[in-house]
C-alpha positions as a LaTeX table, in Angstrom:
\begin{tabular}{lrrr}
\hline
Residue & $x$ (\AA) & $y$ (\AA) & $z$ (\AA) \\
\hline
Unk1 & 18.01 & 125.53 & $-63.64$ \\
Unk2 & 20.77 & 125.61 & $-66.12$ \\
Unk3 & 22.72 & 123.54 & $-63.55$ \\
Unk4 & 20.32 & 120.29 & $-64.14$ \\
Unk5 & 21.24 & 120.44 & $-67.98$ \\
Unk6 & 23.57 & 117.55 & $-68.66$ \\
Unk7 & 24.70 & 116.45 & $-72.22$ \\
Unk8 & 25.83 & 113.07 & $-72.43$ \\
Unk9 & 28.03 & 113.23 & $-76.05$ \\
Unk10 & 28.44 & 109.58 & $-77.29$ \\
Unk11 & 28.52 & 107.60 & $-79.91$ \\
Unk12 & 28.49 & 103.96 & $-80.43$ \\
Unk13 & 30.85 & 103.19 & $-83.82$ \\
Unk14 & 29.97 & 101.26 & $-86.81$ \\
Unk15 & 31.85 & 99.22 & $-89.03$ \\
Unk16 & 33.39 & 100.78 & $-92.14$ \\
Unk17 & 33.24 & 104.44 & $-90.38$ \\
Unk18 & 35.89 & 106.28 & $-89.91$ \\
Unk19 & 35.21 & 108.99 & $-88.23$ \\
Unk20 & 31.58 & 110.72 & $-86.91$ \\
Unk21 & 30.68 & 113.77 & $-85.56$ \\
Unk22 & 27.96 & 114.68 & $-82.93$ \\
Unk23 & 25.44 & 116.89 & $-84.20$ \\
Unk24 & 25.17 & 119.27 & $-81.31$ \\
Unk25 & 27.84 & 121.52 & $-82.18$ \\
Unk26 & 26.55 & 124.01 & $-79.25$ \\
Unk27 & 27.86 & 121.81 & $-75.91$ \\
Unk28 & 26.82 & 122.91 & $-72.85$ \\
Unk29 & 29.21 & 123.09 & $-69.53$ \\
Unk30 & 27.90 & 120.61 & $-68.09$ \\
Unk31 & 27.97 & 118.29 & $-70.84$ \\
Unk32 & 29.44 & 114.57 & $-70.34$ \\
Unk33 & 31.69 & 112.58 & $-72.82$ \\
Unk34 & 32.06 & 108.83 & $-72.95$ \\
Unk35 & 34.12 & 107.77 & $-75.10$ \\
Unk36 & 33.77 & 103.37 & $-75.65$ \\
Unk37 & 37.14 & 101.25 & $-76.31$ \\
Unk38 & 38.70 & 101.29 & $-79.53$ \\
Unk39 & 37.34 & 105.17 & $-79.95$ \\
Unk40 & 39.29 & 108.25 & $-80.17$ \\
Unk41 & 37.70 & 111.58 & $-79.31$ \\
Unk42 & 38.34 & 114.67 & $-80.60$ \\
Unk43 & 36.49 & 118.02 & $-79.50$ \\
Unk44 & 37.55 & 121.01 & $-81.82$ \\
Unk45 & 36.74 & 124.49 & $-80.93$ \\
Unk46 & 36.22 & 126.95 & $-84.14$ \\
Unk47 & 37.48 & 124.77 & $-86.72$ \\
Unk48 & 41.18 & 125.18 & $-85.59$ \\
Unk49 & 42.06 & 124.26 & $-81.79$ \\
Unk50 & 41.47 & 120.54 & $-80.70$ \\
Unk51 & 41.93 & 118.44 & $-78.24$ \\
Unk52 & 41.72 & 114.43 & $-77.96$ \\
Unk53 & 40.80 & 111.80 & $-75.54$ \\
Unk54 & 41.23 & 108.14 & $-75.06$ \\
Unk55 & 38.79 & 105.81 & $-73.79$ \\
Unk56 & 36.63 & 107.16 & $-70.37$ \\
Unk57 & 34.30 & 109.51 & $-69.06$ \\
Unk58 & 34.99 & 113.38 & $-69.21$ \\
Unk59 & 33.22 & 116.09 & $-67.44$ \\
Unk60 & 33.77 & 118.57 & $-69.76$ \\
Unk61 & 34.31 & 121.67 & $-67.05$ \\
Unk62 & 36.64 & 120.00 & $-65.70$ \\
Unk63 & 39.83 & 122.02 & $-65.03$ \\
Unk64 & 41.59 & 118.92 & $-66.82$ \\
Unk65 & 40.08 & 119.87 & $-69.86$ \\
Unk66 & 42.35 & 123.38 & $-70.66$ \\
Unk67 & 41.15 & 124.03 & $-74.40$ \\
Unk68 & 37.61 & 124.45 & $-72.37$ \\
Unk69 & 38.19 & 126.14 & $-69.52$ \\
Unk70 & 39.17 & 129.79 & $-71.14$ \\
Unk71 & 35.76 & 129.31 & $-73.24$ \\
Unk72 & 33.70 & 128.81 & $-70.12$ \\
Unk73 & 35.16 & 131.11 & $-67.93$ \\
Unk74 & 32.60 & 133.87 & $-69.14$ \\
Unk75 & 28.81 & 133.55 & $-67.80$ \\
Unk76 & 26.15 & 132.84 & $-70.50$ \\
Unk77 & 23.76 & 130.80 & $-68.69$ \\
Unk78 & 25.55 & 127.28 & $-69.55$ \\
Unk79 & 25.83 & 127.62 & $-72.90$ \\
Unk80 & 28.61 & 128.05 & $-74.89$ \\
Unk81 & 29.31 & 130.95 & $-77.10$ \\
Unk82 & 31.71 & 129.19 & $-79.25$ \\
Unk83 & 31.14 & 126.54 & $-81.36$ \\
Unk84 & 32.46 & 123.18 & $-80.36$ \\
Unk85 & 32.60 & 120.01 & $-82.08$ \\
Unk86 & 32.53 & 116.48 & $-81.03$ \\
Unk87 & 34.74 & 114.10 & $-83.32$ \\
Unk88 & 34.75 & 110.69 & $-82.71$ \\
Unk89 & 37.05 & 108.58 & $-84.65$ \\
Unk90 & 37.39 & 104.74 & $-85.39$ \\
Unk91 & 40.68 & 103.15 & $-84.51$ \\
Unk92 & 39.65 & 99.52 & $-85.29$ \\
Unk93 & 40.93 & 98.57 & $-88.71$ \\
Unk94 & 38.83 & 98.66 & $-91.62$ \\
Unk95 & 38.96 & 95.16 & $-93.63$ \\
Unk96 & 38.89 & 94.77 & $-97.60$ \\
Unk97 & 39.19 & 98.18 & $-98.85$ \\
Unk98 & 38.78 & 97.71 & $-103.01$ \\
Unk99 & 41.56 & 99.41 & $-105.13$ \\
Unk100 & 42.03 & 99.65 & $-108.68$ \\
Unk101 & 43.54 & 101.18 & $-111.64$ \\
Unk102 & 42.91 & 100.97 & $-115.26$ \\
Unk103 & 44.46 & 101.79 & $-118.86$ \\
Unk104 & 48.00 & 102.88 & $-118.28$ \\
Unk105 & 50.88 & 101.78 & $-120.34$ \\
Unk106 & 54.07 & 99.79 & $-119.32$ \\
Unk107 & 57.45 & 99.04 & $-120.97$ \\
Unk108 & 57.28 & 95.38 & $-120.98$ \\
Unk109 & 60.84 & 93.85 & $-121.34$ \\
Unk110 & 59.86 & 90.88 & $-123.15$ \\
Unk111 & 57.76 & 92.18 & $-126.28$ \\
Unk112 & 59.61 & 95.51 & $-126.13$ \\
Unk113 & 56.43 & 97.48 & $-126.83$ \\
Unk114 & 54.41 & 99.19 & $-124.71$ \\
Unk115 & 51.29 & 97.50 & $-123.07$ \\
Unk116 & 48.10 & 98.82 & $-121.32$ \\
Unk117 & 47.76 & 97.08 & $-118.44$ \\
Unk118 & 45.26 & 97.56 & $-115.42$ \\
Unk119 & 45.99 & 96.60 & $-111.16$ \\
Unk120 & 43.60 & 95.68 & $-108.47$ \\
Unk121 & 43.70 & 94.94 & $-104.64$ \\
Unk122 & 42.99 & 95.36 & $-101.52$ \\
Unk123 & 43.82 & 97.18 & $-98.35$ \\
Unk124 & 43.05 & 98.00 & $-95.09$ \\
Unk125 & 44.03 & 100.93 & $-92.84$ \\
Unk126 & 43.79 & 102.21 & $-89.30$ \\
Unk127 & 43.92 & 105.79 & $-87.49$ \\
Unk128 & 47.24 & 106.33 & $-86.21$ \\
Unk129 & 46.65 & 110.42 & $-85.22$ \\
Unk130 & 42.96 & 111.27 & $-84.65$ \\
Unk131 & 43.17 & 115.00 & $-84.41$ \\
Unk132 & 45.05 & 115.35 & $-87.83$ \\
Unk133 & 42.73 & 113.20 & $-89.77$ \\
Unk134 & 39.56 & 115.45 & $-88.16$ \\
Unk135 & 41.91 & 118.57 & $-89.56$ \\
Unk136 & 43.10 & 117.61 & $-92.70$ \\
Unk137 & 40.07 & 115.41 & $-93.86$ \\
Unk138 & 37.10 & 115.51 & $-92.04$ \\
Unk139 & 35.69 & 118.62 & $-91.20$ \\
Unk140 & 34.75 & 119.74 & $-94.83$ \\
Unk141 & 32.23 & 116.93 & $-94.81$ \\
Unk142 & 28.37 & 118.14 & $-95.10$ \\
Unk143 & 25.88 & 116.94 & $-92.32$ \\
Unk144 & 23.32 & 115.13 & $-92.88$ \\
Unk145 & 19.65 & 115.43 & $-91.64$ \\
Unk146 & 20.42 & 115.15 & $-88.28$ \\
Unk147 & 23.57 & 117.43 & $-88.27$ \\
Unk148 & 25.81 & 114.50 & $-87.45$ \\
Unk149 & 28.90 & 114.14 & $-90.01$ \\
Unk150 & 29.65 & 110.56 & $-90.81$ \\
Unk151 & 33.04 & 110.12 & $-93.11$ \\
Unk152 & 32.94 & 106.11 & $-93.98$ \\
Unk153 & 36.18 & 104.35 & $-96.19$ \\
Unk154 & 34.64 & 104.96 & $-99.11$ \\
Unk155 & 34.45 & 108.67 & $-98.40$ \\
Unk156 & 38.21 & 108.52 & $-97.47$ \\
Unk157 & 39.25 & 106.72 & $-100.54$ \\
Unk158 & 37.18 & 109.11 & $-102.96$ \\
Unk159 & 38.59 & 111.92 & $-101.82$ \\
Unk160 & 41.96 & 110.77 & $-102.51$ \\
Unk161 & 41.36 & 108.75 & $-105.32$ \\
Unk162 & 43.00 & 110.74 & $-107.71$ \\
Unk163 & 46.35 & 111.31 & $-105.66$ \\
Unk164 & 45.95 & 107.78 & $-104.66$ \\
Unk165 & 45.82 & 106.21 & $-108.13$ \\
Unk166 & 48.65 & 108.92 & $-109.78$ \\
Unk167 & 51.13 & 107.45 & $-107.08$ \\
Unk168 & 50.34 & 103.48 & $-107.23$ \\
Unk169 & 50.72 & 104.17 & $-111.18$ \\
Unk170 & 54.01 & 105.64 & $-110.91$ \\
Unk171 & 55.28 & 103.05 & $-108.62$ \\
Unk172 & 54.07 & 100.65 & $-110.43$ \\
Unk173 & 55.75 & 101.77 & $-113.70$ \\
Unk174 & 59.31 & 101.85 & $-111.68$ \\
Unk175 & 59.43 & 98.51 & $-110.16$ \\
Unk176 & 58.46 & 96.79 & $-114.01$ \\
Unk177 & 61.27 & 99.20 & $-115.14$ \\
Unk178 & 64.22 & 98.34 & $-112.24$ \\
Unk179 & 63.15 & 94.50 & $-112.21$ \\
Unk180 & 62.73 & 94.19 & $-116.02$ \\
Unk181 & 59.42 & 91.84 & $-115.26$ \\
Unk182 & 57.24 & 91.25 & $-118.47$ \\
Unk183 & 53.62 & 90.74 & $-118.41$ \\
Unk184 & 53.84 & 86.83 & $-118.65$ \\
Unk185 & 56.01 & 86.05 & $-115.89$ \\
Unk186 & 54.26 & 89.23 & $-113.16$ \\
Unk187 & 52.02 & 87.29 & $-111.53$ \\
Unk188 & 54.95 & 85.61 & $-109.85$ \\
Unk189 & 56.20 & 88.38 & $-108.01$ \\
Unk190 & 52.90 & 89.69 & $-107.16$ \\
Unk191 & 53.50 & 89.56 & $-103.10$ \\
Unk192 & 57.75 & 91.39 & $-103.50$ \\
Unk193 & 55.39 & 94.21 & $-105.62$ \\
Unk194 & 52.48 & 94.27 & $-102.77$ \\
Unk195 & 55.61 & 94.69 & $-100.11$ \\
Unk196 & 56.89 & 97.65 & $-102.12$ \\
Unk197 & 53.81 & 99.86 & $-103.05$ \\
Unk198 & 52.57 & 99.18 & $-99.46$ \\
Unk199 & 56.09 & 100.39 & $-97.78$ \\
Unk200 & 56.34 & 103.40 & $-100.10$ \\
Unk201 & 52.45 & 104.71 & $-99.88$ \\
Unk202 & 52.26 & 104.57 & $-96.33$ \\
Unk203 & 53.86 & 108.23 & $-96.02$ \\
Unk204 & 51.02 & 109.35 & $-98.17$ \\
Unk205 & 48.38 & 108.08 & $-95.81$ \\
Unk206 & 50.30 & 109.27 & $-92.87$ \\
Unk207 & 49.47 & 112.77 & $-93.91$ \\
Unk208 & 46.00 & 112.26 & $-93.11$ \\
Unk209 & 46.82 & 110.39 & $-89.50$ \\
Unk210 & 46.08 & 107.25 & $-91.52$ \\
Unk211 & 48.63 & 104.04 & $-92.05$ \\
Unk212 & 48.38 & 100.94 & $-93.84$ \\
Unk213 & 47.57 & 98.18 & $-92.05$ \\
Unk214 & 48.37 & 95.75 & $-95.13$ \\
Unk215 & 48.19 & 96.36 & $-99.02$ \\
Unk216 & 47.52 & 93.97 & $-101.60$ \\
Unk217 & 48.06 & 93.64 & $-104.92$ \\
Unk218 & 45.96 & 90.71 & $-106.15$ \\
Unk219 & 45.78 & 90.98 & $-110.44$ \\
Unk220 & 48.38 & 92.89 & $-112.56$ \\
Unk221 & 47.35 & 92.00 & $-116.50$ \\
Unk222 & 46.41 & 93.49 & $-119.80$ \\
Unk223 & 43.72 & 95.96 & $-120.13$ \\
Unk224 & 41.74 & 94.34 & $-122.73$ \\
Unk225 & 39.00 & 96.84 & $-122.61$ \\
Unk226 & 41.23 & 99.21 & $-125.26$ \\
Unk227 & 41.85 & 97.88 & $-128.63$ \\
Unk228 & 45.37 & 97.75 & $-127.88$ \\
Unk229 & 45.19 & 95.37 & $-125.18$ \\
Unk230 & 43.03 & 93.39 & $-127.37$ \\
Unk231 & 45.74 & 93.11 & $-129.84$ \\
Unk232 & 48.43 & 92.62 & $-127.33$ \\
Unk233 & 45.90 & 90.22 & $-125.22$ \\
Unk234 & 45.66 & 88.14 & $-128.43$ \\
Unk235 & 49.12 & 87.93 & $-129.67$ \\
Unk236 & 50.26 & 86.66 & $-126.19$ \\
Unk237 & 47.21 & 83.86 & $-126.42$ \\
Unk238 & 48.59 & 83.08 & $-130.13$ \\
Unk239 & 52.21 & 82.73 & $-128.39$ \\
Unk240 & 50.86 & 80.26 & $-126.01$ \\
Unk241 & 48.73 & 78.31 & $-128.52$ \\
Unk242 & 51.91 & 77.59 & $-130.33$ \\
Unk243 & 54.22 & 76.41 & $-127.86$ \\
Unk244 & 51.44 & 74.25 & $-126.39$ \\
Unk245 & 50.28 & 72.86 & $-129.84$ \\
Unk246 & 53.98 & 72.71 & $-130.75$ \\
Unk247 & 53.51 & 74.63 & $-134.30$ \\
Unk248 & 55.47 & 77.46 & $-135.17$ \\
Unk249 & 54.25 & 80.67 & $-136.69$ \\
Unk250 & 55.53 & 80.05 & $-140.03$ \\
Unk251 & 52.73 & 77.02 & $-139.82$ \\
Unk252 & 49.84 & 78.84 & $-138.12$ \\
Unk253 & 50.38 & 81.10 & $-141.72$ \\
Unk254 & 49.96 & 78.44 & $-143.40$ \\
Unk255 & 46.89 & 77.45 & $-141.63$ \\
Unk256 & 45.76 & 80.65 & $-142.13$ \\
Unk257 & 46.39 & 80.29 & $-145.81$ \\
Unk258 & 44.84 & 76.82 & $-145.92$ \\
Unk259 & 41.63 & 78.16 & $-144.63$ \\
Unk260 & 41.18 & 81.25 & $-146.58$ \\
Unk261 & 41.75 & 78.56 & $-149.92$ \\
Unk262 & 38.93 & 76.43 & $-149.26$ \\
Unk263 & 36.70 & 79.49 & $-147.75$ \\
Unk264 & 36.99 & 81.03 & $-151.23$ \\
Unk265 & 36.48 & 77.96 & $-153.35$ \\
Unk266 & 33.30 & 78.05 & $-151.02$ \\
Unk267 & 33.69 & 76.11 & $-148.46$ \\
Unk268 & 35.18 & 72.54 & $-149.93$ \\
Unk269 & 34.73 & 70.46 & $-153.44$ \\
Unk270 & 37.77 & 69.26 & $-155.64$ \\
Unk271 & 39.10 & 72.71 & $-156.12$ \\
Unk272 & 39.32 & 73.01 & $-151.98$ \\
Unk273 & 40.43 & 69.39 & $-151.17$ \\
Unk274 & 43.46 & 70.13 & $-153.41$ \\
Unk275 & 44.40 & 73.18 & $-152.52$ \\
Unk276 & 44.59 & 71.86 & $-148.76$ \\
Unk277 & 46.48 & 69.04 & $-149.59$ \\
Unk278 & 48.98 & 71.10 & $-151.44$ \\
Unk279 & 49.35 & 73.36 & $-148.31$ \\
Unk280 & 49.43 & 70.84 & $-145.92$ \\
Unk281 & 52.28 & 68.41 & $-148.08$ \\
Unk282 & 54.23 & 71.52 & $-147.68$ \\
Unk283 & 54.24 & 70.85 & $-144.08$ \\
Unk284 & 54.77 & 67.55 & $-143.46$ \\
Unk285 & 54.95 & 65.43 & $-146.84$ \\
Unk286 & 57.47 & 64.41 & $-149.02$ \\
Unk287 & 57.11 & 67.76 & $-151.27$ \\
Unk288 & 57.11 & 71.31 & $-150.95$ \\
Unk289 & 53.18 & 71.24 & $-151.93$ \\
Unk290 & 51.39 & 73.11 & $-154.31$ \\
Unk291 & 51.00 & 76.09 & $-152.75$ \\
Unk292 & 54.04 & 76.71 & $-150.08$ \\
Unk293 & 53.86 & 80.45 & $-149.10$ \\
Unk294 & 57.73 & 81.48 & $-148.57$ \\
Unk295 & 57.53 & 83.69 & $-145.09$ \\
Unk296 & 61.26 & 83.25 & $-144.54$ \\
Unk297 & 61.65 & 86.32 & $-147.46$ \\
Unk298 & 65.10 & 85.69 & $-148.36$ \\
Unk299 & 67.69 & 88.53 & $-149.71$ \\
Unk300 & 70.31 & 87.57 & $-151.32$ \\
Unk301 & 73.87 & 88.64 & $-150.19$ \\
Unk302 & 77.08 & 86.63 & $-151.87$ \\
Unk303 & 79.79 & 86.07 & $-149.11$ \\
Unk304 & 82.96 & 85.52 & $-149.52$ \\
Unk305 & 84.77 & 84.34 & $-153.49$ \\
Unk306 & 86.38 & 81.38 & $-155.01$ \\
Unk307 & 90.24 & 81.13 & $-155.06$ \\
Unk308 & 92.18 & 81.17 & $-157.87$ \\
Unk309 & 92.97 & 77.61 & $-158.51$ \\
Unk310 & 89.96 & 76.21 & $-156.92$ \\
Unk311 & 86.67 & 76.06 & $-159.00$ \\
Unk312 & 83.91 & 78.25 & $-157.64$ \\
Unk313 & 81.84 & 76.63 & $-154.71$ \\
Unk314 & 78.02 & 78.06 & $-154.12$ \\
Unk315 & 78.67 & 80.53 & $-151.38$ \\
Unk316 & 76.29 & 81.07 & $-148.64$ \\
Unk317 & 73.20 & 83.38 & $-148.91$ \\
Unk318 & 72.03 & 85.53 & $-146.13$ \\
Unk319 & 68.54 & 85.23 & $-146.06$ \\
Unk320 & 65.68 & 86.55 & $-143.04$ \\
Unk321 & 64.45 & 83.71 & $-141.41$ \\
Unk322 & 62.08 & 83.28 & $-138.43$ \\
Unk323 & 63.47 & 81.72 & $-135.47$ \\
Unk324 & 61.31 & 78.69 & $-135.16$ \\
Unk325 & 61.39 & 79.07 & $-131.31$ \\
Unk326 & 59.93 & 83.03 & $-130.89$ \\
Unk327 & 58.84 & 83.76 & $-133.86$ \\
Unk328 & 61.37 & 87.18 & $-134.66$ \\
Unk329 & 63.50 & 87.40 & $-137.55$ \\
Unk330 & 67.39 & 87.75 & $-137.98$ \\
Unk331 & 69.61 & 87.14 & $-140.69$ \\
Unk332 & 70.91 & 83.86 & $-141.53$ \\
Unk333 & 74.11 & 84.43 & $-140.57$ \\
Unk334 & 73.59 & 84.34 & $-136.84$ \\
Unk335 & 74.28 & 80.95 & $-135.31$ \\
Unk336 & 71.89 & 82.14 & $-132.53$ \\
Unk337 & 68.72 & 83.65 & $-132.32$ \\
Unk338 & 69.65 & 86.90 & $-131.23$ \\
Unk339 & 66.10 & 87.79 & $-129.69$ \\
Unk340 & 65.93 & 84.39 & $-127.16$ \\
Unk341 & 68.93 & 82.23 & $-128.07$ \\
Unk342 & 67.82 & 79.68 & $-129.65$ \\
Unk343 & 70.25 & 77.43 & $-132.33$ \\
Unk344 & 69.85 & 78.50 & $-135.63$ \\
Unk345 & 68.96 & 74.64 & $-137.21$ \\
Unk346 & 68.97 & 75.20 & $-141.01$ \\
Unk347 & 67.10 & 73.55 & $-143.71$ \\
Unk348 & 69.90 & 72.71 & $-146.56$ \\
Unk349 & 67.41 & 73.56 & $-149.36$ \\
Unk350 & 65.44 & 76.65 & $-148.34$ \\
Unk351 & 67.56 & 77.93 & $-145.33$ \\
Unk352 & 64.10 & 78.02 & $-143.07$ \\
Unk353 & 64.82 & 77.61 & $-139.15$ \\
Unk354 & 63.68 & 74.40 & $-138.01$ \\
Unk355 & 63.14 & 72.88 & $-133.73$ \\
Unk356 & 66.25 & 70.75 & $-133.39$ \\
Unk357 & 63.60 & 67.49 & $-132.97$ \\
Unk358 & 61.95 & 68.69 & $-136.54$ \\
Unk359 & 62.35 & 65.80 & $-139.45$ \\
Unk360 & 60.82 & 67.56 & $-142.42$ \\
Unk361 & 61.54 & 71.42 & $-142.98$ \\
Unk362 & 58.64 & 73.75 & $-141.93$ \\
Unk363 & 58.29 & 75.44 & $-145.09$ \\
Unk364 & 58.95 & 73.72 & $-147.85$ \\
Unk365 & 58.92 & 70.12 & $-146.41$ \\
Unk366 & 62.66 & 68.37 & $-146.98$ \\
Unk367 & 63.59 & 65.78 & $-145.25$ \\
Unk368 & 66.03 & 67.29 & $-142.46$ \\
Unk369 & 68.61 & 64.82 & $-140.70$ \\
Unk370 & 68.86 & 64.54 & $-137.31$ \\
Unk371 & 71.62 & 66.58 & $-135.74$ \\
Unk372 & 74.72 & 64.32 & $-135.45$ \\
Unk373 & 77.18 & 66.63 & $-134.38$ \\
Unk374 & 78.95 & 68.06 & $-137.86$ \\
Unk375 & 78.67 & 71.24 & $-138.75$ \\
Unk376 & 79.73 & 73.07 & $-141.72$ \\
Unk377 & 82.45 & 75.30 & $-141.29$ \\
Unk378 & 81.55 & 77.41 & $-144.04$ \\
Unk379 & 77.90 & 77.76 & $-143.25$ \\
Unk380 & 77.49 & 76.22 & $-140.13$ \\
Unk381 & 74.71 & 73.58 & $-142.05$ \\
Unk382 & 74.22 & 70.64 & $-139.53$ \\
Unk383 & 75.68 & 67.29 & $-141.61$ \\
Unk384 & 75.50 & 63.36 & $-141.55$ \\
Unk385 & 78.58 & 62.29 & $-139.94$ \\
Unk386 & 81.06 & 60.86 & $-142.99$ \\
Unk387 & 79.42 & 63.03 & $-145.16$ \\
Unk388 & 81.75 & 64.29 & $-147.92$ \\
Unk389 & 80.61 & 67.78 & $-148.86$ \\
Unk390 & 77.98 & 70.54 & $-147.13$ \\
Unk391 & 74.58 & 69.59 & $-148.54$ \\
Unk392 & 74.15 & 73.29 & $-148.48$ \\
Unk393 & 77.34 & 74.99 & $-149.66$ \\
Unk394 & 79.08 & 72.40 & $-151.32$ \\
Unk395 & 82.06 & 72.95 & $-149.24$ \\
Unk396 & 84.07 & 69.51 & $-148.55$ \\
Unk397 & 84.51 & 68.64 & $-145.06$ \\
Unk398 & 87.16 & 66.02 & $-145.10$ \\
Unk399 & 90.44 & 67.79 & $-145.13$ \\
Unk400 & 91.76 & 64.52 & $-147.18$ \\
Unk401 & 89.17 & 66.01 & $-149.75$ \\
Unk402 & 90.58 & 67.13 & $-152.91$ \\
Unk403 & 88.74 & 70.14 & $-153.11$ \\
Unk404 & 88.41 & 70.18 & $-156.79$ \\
Unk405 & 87.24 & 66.56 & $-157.29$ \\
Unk406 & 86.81 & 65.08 & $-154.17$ \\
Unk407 & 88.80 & 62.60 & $-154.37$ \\
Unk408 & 90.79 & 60.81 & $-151.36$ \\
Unk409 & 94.53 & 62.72 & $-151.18$ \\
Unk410 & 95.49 & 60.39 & $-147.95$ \\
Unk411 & 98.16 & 63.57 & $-147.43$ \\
Unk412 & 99.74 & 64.11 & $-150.23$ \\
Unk413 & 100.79 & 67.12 & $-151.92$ \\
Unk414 & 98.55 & 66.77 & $-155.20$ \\
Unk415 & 95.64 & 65.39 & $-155.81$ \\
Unk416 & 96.46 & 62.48 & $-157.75$ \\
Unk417 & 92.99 & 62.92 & $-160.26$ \\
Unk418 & 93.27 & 65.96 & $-161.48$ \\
Unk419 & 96.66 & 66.87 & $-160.55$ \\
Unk420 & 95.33 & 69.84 & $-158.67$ \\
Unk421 & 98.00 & 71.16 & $-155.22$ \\
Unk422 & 96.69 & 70.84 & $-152.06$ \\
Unk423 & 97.48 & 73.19 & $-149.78$ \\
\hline
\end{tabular}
């Protein structure tokens, strides 16, 4: 008898599935469904009406059951005309799903240029409507042998991958823009950046009756697998050599110099052993060497003139220098680096910037004084205190300085060695 026909539709869940459906798609009236803890069941009848149940047992002609009833109310001998599907859906949370994103560029505040950069992390999500994510999401998934439908994680996150990745990139690319964070220092807000993209992408899971149960970002850093991440990848690591060595860039040139010297007088004899000792007294001996490469490419500008009665003092020079704390030029004019702040510290002879702890001048190797808190008013030149005139400009800094002569005035009105008026 038809009567002694009894389905029992089950099915007991595995790990990293989200969602599985029976392969009888034909369900007889007297069919059964048990549905286990931590399982949502959804039976859909021709692709577009559904229906869902909790955990339990269901006799499926049940008068409880109303998307059923109107099907079975015809006579066909048990069976059912209609097809019917038997969803069964996942609600514990899958753990560790992989994300990542390669290859896209970023504004980064500190080198003002823009950097490829890549993203990877983690996240987990859980089935917050059943019946949508069988409608929206599942049902275009092919059977397999057995004409059950299994639609794991990855599944999920393949099918949106591309949506997925084109709105973690935007987001990405706004918070570096509001916050102004640079490459270097991103690692450090890692978990405020993980709070945001997880908080803003959970309405795009929610469309598929998904929602994030947490969302990771674990790495943020340069793609080095384009050449321009290998050039930006290695000027950072030349950065960081410096300030941990303590050289500047003006001497890593000179290394660089050094090295190609002796490489082409192959490898070393007299001719190299000179030539490296003539680079390297430019550094740190009493001489500018024999070979001291100029990288602080002066051009000339006269400021200011001479007064009338006064003879004609060297004025200042605007040169390019390299700030010996970043690296970037500016003009010698600036008291302050005007890229990261730093104090302009002059060399009197060649107008090179110098650390404030320096003793000989990076470039062509004078003997600097320690800063003793005189400055040049003309061209801001650090000076030993008592000191008469600007070792740079000449100017004199006493203002009981005949500025003709030099010679002491002690006030009065003109100088009393070469007659010339103070004013």
């Amino acid at each position: 008898m038809k009567n002694s026909i009894i389905d029992f539709i089950r099915w007991s869940g595995e790990i990293g599935v989200l969602a599985y459906r029976h392969p009888k798609v034909n369900i007889s009236k007297y069919a059964k469904l048990q549905v286990n803890e931590a399982q949502e069941a959804v039976i859909v009848v021709n692709g577009t009406k559904a229906q869902k149940f909790g955990p339990g047992q269901y006799d499926l002609d049940s008068p409880n059951i109303p998307i059923l009833r109107a099907f079975y109310g015809i006579p066909f001998g048990g069976e059912n005309p209609w097809t019917v599907q038997a969803w069964f859906v996942n609600k514990l949370t899958p753990k560790d799903v992989d994300w990542g994103i390669d290859d896209f560029p970023i504004y980064d505040q500190t080198f003002q240029a823009q950097i490829p950069i890549e993203a990877h992390g983690k996240y987990g999500i859980t089935v917050s409507d059943a019946e949508r994510l069988i409608l929206k999401l599942a049902l275009g998934y092919p059977a397999n042998g057995d004409g059950a439908i299994e639609v794991t994680v990855d599944h999920f996150t393949e099918q949106l991958r591309g949506e997925l990745t084109a709105k973690t990139k935007s987001l990405i690319t706004k918070v570096f823009s509001a916050n102004k964070y640079g490459i270097n220092e991103i690692s450090a807000h890692l978990t405020d950046i993980s709070n945001i993209l997880g908080t803003d992408l959970n309405p795009f899971f929610d469309e598929f009756g998904c929602r994030l149960s947490k969302f990771y970002v674990t790495t943020i850093g340069i793609d080095t697998s384009t050449e321009s991440g290998r050039i930006a990848q290695e000027a950072i690591n030349q950065q960081t050599a410096q300030k941990i060595s303590g050289h500047t860039w003006q001497q890593s040139k000179l290394f660089e110099t050094a090295q190609q010297a002796v490489s082409n007088s192959q490898g070393g004899g007299i001719l190299g052993a000179v030539m490296m000792a003539g680079m390297f007294g430019g550094i740190g001996g009493g001489n500018a060497g024999i070979m001291t490469p100029n990288y602080t490419q002066p051009t000339p500008a006269p400021v200011g003139s001479a007064g009338q009665n006064q003879p004609a003092a060297a004025p200042p020079l605007i040169k390019e220098v390299y700030c010996s704390q970043c690296s970037r030029k500016y003009t010698s004019d600036k008291r302050f680096c005007p890229h990261c702040g730093n104090q302009y510290n002059p060399c009197p002879k060649c107008g090179a910037d110098n650390d404030a702890s320096a003793t000989r001048c990076v470039t062509c190797g004078t003997q600097l004084t320690p800063k003793s808190g005189t400055v040049c008013p003309n061209c801001h030149t650090s000076v030993t205190s008592g000191a008469a005139y600007c070792p740079n400009c000449g100017r004199p800094l006493s203002e009981h300085k005949c500025p003709r002569c030099g010679a002491d005035t002690n006030g009065a009105a003109f100088c009393s060695n070469c007659g010339m008026k103070i004013n």
